[in-house]
N, C-alpha and C positions, 0 to 999 in steps of 0.2 A: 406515521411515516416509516419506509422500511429503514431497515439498518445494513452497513455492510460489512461482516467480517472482513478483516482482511486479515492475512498471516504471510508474514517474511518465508518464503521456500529456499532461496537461495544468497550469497551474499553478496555485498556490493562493491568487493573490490574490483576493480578493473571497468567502471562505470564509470558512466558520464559526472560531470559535477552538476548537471540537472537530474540526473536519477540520482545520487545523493539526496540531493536537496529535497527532492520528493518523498524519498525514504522518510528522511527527519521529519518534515512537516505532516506524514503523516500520525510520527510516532511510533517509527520501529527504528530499532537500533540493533537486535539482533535477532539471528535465522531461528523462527522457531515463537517467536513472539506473537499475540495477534494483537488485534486493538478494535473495537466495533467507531464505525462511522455515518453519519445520517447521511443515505444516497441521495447526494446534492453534485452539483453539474462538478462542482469543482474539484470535489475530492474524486469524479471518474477521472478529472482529467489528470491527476495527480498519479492514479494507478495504472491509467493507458499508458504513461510514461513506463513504469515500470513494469510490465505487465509480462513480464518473464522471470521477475524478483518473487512476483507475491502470488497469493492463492485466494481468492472472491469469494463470500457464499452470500446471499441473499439471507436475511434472518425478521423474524418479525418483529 
């Protein structure tokens, strides 16, 4: 199954308390951080929220 980086690009003040909250769940706390995730529906839906916060790569 692929995996997906993701990496904080920008910060989250002045955000929704759903882009918060999607932050934390996926486990970034700060700009600069990544974290790998299994590409499953839910953590898309998680980054489509935030999808001007963070930066996506496909990885194997």
């Amino acid at each position: 199954m692929a995996q997906l980086k993701v990496t904080q690009i920008k910060s989250k003040i002045g955000g929704s308390k759903q882009q918060h909250d999607s932050l934390r769940s996926l486990g970034l706390r700060r700009i600069g951080q990544v974290v790998l995730k299994p590409d499953r529906p839910e953590f898309r839906g998680m980054i489509q929220a935030v999808r001007h916060l963070v930066r996506v790569e496909e990885v194997d």
